[in-house]
N, C-alpha and C positions, 0 to 999 in steps of 0.2 A: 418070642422076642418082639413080634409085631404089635401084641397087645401092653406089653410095657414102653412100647415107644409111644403106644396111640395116651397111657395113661399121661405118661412123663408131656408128650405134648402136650395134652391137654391143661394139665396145670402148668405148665409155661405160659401159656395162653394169658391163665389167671393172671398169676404173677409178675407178668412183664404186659399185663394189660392195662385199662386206663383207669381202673383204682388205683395200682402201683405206681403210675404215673402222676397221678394226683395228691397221692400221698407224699412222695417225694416232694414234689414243688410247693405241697402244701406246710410239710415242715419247713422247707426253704426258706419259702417265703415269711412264716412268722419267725424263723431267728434271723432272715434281714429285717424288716421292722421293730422285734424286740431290741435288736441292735442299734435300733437306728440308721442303719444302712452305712452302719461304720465298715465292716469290712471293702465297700464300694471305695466310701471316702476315704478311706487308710492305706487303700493301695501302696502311694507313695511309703509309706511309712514301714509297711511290709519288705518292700524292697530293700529299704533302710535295712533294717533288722535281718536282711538275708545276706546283705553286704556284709555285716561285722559279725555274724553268724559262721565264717567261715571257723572261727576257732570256738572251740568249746568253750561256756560260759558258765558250766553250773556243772551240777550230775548228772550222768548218764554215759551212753558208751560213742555215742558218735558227736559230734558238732553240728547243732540246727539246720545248716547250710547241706550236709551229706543225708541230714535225715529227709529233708525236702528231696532233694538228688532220687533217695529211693523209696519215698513215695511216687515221685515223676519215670520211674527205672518202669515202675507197674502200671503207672497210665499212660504214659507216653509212648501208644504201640499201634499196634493194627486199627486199632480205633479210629487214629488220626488219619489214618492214610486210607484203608478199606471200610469203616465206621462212617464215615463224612460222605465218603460217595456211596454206601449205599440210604444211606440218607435224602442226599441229593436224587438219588436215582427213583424212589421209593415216593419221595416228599417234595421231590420238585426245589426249585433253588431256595423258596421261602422255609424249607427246614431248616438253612443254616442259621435264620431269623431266630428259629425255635431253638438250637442250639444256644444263641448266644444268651438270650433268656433262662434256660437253663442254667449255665454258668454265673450267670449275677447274683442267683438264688442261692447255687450251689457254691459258690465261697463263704456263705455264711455258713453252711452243713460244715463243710471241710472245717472253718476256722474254729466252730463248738465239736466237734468231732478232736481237733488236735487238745484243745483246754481241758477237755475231758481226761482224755488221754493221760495228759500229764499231771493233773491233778489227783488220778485216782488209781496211777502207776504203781506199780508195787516191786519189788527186788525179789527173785526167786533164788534158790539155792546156791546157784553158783555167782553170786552178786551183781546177777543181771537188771538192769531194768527192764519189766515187761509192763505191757498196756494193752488197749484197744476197749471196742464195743464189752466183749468178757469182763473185764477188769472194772469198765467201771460202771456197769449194771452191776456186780456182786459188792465192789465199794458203794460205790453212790445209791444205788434204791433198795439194798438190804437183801437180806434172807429170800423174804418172800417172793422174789422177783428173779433167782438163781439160776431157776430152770429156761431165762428169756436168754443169760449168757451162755450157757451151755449148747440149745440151740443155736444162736451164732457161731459155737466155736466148731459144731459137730457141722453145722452147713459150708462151714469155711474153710475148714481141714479138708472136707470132699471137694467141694468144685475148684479151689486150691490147683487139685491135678489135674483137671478141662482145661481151663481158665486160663489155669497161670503155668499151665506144663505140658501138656498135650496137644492142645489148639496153639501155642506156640511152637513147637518142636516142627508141627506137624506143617505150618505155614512157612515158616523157615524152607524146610525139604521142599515142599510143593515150586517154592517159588525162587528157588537155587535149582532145579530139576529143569525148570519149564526156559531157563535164564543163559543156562551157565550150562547143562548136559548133566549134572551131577547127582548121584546116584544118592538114594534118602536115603538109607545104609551107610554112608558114608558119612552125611551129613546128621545125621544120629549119633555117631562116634566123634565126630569131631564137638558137637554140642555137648556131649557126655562129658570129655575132657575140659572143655572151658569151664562146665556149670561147678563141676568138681574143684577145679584150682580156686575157685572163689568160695562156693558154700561154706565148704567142709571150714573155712576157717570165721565162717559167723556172721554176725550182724557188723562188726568192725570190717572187717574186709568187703562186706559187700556192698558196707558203705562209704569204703575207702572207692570201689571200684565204682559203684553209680556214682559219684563226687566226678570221678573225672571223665567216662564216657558219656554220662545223661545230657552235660552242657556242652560235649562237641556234637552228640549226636545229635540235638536239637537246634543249634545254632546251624550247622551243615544242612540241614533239612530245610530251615528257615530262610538261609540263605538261596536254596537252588529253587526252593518255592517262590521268594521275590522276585528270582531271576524269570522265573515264567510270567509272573505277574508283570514284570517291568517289559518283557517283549509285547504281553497282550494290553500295554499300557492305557491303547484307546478306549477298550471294551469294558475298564475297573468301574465306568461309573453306570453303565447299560447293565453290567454284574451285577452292581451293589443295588441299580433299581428294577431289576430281577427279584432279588433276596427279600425285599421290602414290598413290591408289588404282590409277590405270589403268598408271602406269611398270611396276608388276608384275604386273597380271590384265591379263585381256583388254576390252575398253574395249565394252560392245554397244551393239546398235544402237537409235539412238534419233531420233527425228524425220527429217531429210535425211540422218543421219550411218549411215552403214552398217557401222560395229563396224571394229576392229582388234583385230590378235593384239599380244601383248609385244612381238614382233617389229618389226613392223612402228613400234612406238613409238620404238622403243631405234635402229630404222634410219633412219627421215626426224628423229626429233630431232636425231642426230646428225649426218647427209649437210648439212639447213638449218644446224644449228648451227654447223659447218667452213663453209657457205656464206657464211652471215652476217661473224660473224667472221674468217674465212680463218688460221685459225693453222692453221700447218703450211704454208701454200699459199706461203709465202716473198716472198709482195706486199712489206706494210707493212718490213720489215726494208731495202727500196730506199730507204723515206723517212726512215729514220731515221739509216740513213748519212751523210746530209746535216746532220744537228742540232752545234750551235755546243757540246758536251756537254762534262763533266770526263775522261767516258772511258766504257767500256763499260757496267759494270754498272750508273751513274747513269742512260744512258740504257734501258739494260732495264728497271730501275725502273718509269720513266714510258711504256714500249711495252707490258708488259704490263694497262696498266691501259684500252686499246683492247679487247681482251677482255671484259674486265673491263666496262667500260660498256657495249659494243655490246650483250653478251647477255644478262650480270643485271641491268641496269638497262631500257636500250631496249626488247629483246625480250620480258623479262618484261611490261613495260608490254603489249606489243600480243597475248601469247597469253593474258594472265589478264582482260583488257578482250573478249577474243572469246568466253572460257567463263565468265565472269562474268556477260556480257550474253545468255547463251542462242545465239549467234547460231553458236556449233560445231555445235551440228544442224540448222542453215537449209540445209546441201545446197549452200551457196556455196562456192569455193575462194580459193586465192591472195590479190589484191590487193580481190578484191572480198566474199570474207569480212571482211577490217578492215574495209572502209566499212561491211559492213552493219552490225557490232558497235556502230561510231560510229555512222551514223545512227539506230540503235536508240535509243543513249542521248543522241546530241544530233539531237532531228530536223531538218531542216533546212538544218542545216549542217555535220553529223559527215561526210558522201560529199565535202564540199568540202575539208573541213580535210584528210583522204587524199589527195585528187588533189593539192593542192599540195605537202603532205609530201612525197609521193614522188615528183615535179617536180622539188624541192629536192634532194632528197636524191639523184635520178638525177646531176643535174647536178654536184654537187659527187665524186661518183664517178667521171664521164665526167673531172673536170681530177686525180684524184689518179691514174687507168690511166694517164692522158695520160703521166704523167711515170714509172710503171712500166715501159711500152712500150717508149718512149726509151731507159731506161737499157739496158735489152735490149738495145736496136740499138745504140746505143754501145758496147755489150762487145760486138758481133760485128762493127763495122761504124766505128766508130771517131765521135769529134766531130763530123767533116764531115756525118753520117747525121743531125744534130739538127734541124737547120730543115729538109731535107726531111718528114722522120717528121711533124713537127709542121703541117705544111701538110695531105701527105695526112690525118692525125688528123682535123682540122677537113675537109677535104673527106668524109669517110667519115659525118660526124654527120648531113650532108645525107641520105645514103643509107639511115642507119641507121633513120632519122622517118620515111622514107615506103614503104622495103622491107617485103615479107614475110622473116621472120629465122627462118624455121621452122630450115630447115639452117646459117644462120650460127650462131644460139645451142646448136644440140647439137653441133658441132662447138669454137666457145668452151666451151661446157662441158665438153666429151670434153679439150680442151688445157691450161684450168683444174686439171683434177687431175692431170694428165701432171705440171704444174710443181711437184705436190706430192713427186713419187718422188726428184727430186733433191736435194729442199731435206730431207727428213726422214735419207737417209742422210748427210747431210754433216752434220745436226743430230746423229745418233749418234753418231758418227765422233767429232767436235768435241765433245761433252759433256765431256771430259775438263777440255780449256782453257777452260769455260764453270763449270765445279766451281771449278777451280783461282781462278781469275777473282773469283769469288761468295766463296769462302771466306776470301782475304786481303781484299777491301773492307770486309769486316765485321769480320773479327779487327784494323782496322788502325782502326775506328769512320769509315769510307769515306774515308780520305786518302790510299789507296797508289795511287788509279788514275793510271796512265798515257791520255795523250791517247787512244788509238788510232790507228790506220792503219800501213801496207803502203808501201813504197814502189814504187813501178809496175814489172813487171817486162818 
């Protein structure tokens, strides 16, 4: 066991090292350029389209507005809250710098990631729409390139259960245990029960239920995050020239905080920042396939602005509340650096408001993988594969509460960016038809879209 851990690390290493890194930002970066850095300037326009998004607009099985919901169901999780500080912890305050860089990049990943998607969508058996990275590597680059989608879907159906089932279930328990007194066992079964009332009834349901937990869970988080920002109100601008000072110097040491290089800023803002988010990782682009939409670029629209919230909005909240509140040099990491920031500045009750945040926010993760996973095994495995998957899914949350996940989560990790290799060449590739796409919707003032989808081949 010891020598498959030393392997599996080792190529972690690779993977989520600064090739991987480069590569990400380096597609980013040319489809915001090829775009002209529309996604930036369209913000506005996004939001627009996420406004009137709430009712279905076209085909598909949910409303643009619920398919965003639960692409945000999957990113909006531990990332934001244990992701950002150990970032901050790791990278010093100028990671958050590297973070927001990230994300400027990465709304354009996200918004050709969702065009994709619904362009090259297809209907399986039972008159579903399905999509993702799979779908439109086999539609969009042909035959010869089949085996890039299948790797995607076979890396994504695995870490799927790390990722989005195990390391969820399992952080839930730890941090209900350490909170509350309550026993993973417990908190196993009762996760069992939830995940079930929602799966078992599909992409409709699970996008009925992200629709309306995702925007309280995230307004509720955002709100008790300003609320620490506004007591530490004198310190936001000593924070923000923290954030901006250390992106470029070396960050030293001070209290618990034992200094960083540039390096090391620009490498965990970035590694958290792809974590949080996941542009480029080819998840959210499965959910959006699914959206009831005018056509492509409408719905990239509205996909890129999951980016867009998760990290300049959410994230900032929780890395400018951790150096605002002094609590980046308490020598705390992860999930328990935010607590201490909140308890810092709400005593009492700030380590409470964390634990269920990230409760919340695990859970609503574990049902947005649930349905990532799936589609995987559906594109390898066909419809029949669906109620199994989803059974074992829910059997696995048991496991995930009450296991040690030391080698499940670095091996989900290690397969997490694997799924990025296939989805960023196909994003290159495909940039052309994602140009073409983006430049008639707006020369036509967005009336030329066609529905999307592929017919099944």
């Amino acid at each position: 066991m010891e020598a498959l851990n030393s392997i599996v690390g080792a190529i972690n290493g690779v993977v989520w090292g600064p090739m991987m890194l480069v590569l990400i930002l380096g597609v980013g970066f040319f489809l915001q350029v090829g775009l002209k850095f529309m996604p930036i300037l369209r913000i506005g326009t996004g939001f627009s389209l996420l406004f009137k998004g709430r009712e279905g607009q076209g085909e598909g099985q949910i409303s643009p507005f619920n398919a965003l919901m639960t692409s945000l169901s999957a990113t909006i999780g531990t990332g934001n809250i244990a992701g950002v500080a150990t970032a901050v912890f790791l990278g010093g305050p100028g990671a958050l710098f590297w973070m927001w860089m990230t994300a400027l990049v990465g709304m354009a990943t996200k918004y050709a990631e969702a065009v994709c998607a619904v362009k090259y969508r297809e209907k399986d058996e039972l008159g579903n729409y399905v999509g993702g990275p799979m779908y439109y590597i086999k539609n969009g680059l042909g035959a010869k390139w089949a085996w890039l989608g299948v790797a995607f879907a076979l890396f994504g159906a695995v870490a799927a259960f790390g990722i989005g089932n195990g390391v969820q279930a399992n952080g839930v328990a730890q941090v209900l245990e350490a909170n509350f007194g309550l026993n993973t066992s417990v908190t196993g079964v009762v996760l069992m029960v939830l995940t079930a009332a929602v799966i078992l009834g599909g992409i409709t349901r699970i996008g009925a239920v992200a629709g309306k937990l995702v925007p309280f869970m995230a307004v509720a988080y955002i709100i008790a995050g300003l609320l620490v920002l506004l007591i530490n109100i004198g310190n936001i601008g000593h924070a923000l020239s923290l954030v901006f000072t250390y992106a470029f110097t070396p960050s030293a040491a001070e209290g618990g905080f034992a200094g960083a290089a540039v390096w090391a800023a620009i490498r965990f803002g970035v590694a958290r920042g792809v974590f949080s988010n996941e542009a480029g990782l080819g998840s959210a682009p499965i959910a959006h396939a699914a959206a009831e939409t005018k056509g492509p670029v409408n719905q990239g629209l509205i996909a890129m602005l999951g980016t867009f919230i998760d990290t300049i909005i959410v994230c900032s909240i929780t890395g400018l509340a951790i150096i605002a509140s002094g609590a980046w040099t308490s020598g705390e990491s992860g999930a328990a650096l935010t607590s201490h920031a909140f308890e810092l500045s709400l005593p009492g009750i700030g380590g409470y408001l964390i634990a269920i945040a990230l409760s919340i926010f695990a859970f609503t993760t574990i049902l947005g993988w649930s349905f990532y996973g799936e589609k995987c095994v559906e594109f390898l495995l066909g419809v029949k594969s669906l109620m199994p998957y989803r059974v074992l899914w829910i059997v696995m949350i048991y496991f995930g509460a009450t296991a040690d996940l030391g080698f499940i989560w670095l091996l989900a990790d290690t397969l997490n960016a694997m799924m990025a290799i296939p989805n960023l060449i196909a994003l290159a590739l495909l940039s052309p038809i994602v140009f073409k796409l983006t430049k008639e919707f707006f020369a036509s003032g967005g009336k030329s879209e066609e529905p999307g989808g592929t017919p099944a081949k």
